[in-house]
Every structure is written in structure tokens, then in C-alpha cells.
C-alpha positions in Angstrom: 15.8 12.2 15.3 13.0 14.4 15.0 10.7 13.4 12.0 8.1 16.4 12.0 9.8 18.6 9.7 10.7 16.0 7.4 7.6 14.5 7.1 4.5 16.2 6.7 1.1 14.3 7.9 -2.5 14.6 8.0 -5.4 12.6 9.4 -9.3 12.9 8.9 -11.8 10.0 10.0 -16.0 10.0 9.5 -18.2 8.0 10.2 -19.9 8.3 6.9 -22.9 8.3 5.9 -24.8 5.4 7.0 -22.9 4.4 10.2 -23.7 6.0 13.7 -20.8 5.9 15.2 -17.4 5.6 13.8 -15.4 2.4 14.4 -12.4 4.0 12.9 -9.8 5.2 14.9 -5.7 6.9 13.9 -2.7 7.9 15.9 0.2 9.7 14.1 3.2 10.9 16.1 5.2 12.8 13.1 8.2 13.0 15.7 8.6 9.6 15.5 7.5 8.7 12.3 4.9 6.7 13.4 1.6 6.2 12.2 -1.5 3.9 12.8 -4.9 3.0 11.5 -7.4 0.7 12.8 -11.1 -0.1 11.4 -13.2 -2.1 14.5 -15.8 -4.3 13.4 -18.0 -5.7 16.4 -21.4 -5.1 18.1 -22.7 -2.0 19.0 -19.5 0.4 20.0 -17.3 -2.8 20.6 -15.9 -2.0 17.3 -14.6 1.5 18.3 -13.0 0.1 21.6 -11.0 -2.1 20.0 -9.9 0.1 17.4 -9.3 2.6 20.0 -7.3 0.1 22.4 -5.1 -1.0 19.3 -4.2 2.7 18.2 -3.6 3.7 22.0 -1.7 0.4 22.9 0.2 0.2 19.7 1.2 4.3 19.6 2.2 4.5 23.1 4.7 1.5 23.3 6.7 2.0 20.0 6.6 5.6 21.3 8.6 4.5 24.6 10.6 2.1 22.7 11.5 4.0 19.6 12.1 7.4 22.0 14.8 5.8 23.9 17.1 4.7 21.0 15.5 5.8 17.2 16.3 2.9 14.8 19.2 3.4 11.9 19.2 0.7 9.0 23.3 1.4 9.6 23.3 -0.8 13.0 23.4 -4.2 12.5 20.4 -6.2 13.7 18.1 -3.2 13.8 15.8 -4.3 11.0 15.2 -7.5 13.2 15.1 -5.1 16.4 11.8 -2.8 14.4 10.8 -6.4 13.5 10.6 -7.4 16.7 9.3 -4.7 18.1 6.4 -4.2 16.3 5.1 -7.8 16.2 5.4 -7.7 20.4 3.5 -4.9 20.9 1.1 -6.0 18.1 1.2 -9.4 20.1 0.3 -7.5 23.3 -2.4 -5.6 21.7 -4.0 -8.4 20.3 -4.1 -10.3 23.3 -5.6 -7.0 25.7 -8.3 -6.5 23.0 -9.1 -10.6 23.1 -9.0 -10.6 26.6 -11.2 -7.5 26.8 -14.0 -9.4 24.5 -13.7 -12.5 26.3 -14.3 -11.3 29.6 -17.3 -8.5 28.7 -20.0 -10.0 27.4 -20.7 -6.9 25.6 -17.3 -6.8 23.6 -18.0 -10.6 22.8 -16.6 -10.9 18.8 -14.9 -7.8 18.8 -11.9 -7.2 16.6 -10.4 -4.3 13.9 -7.9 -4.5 11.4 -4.7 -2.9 11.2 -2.4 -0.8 8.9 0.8 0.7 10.8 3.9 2.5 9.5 7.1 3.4 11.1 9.7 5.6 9.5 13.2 5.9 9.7 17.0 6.7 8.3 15.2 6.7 4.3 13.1 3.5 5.3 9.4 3.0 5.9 8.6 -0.7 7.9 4.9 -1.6 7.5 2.7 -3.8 9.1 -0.8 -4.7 8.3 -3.6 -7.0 9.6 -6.6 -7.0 7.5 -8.1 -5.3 4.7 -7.1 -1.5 6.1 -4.5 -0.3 3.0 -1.3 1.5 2.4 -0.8 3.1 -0.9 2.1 5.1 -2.7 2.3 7.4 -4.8 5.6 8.1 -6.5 5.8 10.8 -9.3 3.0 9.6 -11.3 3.1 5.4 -10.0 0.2 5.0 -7.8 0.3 1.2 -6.3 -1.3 -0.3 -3.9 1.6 -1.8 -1.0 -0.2 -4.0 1.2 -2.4 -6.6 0.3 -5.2 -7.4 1.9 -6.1 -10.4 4.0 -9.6 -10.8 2.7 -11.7 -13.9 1.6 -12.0 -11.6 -1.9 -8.3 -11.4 -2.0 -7.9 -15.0 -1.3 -10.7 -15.8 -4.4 -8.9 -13.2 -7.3 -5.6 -15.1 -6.4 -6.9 -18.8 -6.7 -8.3 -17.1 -10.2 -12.2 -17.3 -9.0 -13.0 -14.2 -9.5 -11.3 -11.3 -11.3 -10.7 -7.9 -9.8 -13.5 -6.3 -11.5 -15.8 -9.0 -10.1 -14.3 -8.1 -6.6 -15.5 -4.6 -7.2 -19.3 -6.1 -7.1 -18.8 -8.6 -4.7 -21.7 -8.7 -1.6 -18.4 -10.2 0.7 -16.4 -7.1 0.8 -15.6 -7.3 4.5 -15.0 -11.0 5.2 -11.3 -10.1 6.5 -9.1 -13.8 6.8 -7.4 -12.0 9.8 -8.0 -9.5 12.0 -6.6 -8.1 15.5 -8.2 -9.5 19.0 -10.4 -12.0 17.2 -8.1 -15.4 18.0 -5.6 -15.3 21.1 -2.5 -15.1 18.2 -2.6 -13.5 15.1 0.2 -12.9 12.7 1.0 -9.5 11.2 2.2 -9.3 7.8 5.8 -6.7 7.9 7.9 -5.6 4.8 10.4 -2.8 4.7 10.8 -0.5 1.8 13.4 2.0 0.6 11.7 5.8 1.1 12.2 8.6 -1.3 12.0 12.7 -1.2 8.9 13.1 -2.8 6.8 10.1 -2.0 2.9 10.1 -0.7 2.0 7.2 1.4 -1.9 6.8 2.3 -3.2 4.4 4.6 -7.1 4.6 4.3 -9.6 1.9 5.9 -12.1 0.1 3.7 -14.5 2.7 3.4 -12.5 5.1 1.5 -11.3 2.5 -1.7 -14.8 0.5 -1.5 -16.4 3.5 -1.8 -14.0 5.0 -4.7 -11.9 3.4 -7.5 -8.1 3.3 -7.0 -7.9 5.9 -10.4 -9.6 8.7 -8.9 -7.8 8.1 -5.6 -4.5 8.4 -7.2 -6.0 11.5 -9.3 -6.8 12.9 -6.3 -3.4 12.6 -4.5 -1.8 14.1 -7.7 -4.5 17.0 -7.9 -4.2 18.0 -4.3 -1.0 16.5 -3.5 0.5 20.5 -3.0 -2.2 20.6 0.3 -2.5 17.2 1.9 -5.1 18.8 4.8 -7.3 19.9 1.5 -6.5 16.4 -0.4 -7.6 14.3 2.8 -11.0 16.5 3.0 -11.6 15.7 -1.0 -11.1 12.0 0.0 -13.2 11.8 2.3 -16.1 13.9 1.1 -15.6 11.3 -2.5 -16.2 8.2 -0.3 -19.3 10.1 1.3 -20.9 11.1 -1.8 -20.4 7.8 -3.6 -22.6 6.4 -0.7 -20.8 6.9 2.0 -21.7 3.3 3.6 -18.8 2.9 5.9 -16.8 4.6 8.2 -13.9 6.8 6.2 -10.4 7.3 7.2 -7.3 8.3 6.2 -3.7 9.2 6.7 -1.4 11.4 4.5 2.3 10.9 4.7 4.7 13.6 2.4 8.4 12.6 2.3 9.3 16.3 2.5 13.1 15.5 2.2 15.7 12.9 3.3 15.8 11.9 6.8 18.9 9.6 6.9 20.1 8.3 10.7 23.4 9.9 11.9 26.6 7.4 11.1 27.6 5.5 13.4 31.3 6.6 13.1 30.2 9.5 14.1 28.1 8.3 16.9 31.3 6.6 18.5 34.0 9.8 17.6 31.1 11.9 19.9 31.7 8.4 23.0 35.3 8.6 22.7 35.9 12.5 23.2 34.1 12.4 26.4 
């Protein structure tokens, strides 16, 4: 099933004010439903390789697996086979970018976190590494879906620090996992049902350190009617609050349903030839 009239999607990413290069890096194939963020952290351009392996790696392999048979929530199994899917090639990634930084003295430490989501039949799977975020906006509910694997996340829920505390903390970017640091890392995947209507953002860091989640959701409903023009404002917010950090984002519109085709049908279409 082809995705890109159903769902509308638009990417930006800047390196921000501060930063000399940006360690940022997106793939989107609207086709497929498929999109990808990654933030690199590392030495001097180590960052942007491994952010750049794990969009390349992870884009092109769900793109060979999901092209050959497009997943329907109607088969059985096929939540575990998205599952599954996802957390190899996530697997594989991690491993070429540790690998890379083991054996290259100059991508020694490398690592970038993750934020992935794959589309399909009225469902949205999302997997995450890291502090890199997906948000939703539904009619006028903005939440925040993923939650981040941060030392600061860790300390609200233990109850050491509040939220607002959080805001002012100088350990912003101590992530508790990232990709191609260790030689395993676990990825944290939920489904959720998807609805006509809904905006999904995935952002890294240096769009919601940079700006409160209020005017982010005021944004989205502002601009929501041009997501090229609302993903511009986003940026250009994080950038005049400071700008500190690379910036990116990615806009998903639900422009209508997109269920799978039934499988009764599937089977009448076998059985006639």
C-alpha cells in the first residue's frame, strides 16, 4: 500500500546556533510510512556518522523488508513480525556503528539516539532509544509518547527532582541508553491505534530543550494547516531561544484512513487465478 497520499510529511534539520556541524540526521519514506530520527553525540563529526549510519542502515532494510509484503494488524503474528523486524535491523545498526567506533580510533565513543516510526493498516509502531521524542497532537491533546531514557528522567521518577527542576537541570544530555555505544542495546517499541486527523512530531533534543512543550503544541495547532511553514517556525523558535543544539524535526499528518486490504479479499483474488 502506498502511504504518500495518506500521509503528509515534512522534515527540516539545523545545526543551530552554536554547533558547527550538525549531528542530526532524518530519513522519511512517506511510501512506506516510515520515518526516522537520529541525534549523534561523539567527537568531532563522529557524531554525524553515526547518526547518518543509523538513518541509512535502519531506512534501507525496513524498506526491503516492509516492500516485499506491507504489514496488516489483520494477519496474525504481524505485530510480532514489525516487532521483530525492527529490533533486528536496530540490532544490526547498533552493532555496524559499534563496530565502526571500535575499530577507528577517531569514531572512538561515538553513539546517537533514536526515534523511529512505522505506519500501517490505522497503526503507528514506535521505537525509541534515547532522549530523541515523539509527540501527538490530537484535536487539542498535545502529549508527549515516548519517554525518554535520560538520567533526568530517571531522577523526576524516583521523585528527586520535579519536572520544573528538570527544565534547569546542567545534565540535560546524560542519555541512560543510546545506539552503538555498548555491543547490545535494547529499544523501547509500543504500538498505538492512529486516527484521521492526528499530528505526530518526532524532534531531537534541541527543539523541546530549547522550547517549552506549550508553545510547541501552540505551534502545531497555529500552523498545523501548513506543516512545511509549521516545521520552519519550530525550528527558527529553538534558534532564537538560543539555539544551543542541533534542531530537527519531522511532521507526520494522518490525512485520512489507511486501513490494510482484508484478507478475505486477499485469498478470493489467490483462488480465481
Amino acid at each position: 500500500m502506498d502511504l504518500s497520499q495518506t500521509l503528509e510529511i515534512v522534515t527540516r534539520s539545523d545545526a543551530g546556533m552554536v554547533r558547527s556541524h550538525n549531528e542530526d540526521a532524518v530519513f522519511v519514506n512517506p511510501a512506506l510510512g516510515l520515518v526516522v530520527l537520529a541525534d549523534g553525540m561523539g567527537g568531532y563529526n563522529a557524531g554525524e556518522v553515526a547518526s547518518g549510519m543509523a538513518t541509512a542502515l535502519l531506512g534501507s532494510e525496513l524498506e526491503k523488508i516492509f516492500a516485499r509484503q506491507a504489514p496488516s494488524k489483520s494477519d496474525a503474528g504481524e505485530g510480532a513480525r514489525v516487532h521483530g523486524a525492527i529490533e533486528s535491523e536496530i540490532a544490526r545498526a547498533n552493532g555496524a556503528i559499534y563496530q565502526a567506533a571500535q575499530s577507528q580510533p577517531q569514531y572512538a565513543g561515538m553513539g546517537t539516539t533514536l526515534v523511529m516510526a512505522m505506519l500501517y493498516d490505522n497503526m503507528m509502531t514506535v521505537a525509541h532509544i534515547g532522549d530523541s521524542r515523539l509527540y501527538r497532537l490530537r484535536g487539542e491533546e498535545f502529549q508527549q509518547i515516548t519517554r525518554d531514557h535520560s538520567l533526568l528522567q530517571e531522577q523526576i521518577d524516583g521523585g528527586m527532582i520535579t519536572p520544573e527542576q528538570a527544565r534547569h537541570s546542567q545534565n540535560k544530555n546524560l542519555v541512560t541508553r543510546a545506539l552503538g555505544i555498548d555491543p547490545t542495546v535494547e529499544a523501547e517499541i509500543h504500538d498505538y491505534e492512529v486516527r484521521p486527523g492526528d499530528l505526530y512530531l518526532l524532534c531531537s533534543d534541541g527543539l523541546n530543550d530549547m522550547i517549552e512543550d506549550d508553545e510547541i503544541a501552540m505551534t502545531l495547532s497555529a500552523l498545523s494547516a501548513n506543516l512545511a511553514l509549521c516545521a520552519t517556525q519550530l525550528v527558527q523558535m529553538a534558534n532564537d531561544n538560543g539555539g544551543r543544539d542541533n534542531v530537527s524535526v519531522i511532521l507526520v499528518r494522518v490525512v485520512q484512513a489507511f486501513p490494510a486490504a482484508t484478507q478475505w479479499w486477499a485469498r478470493f483474488l489467490a483462488w480465481l487465478k
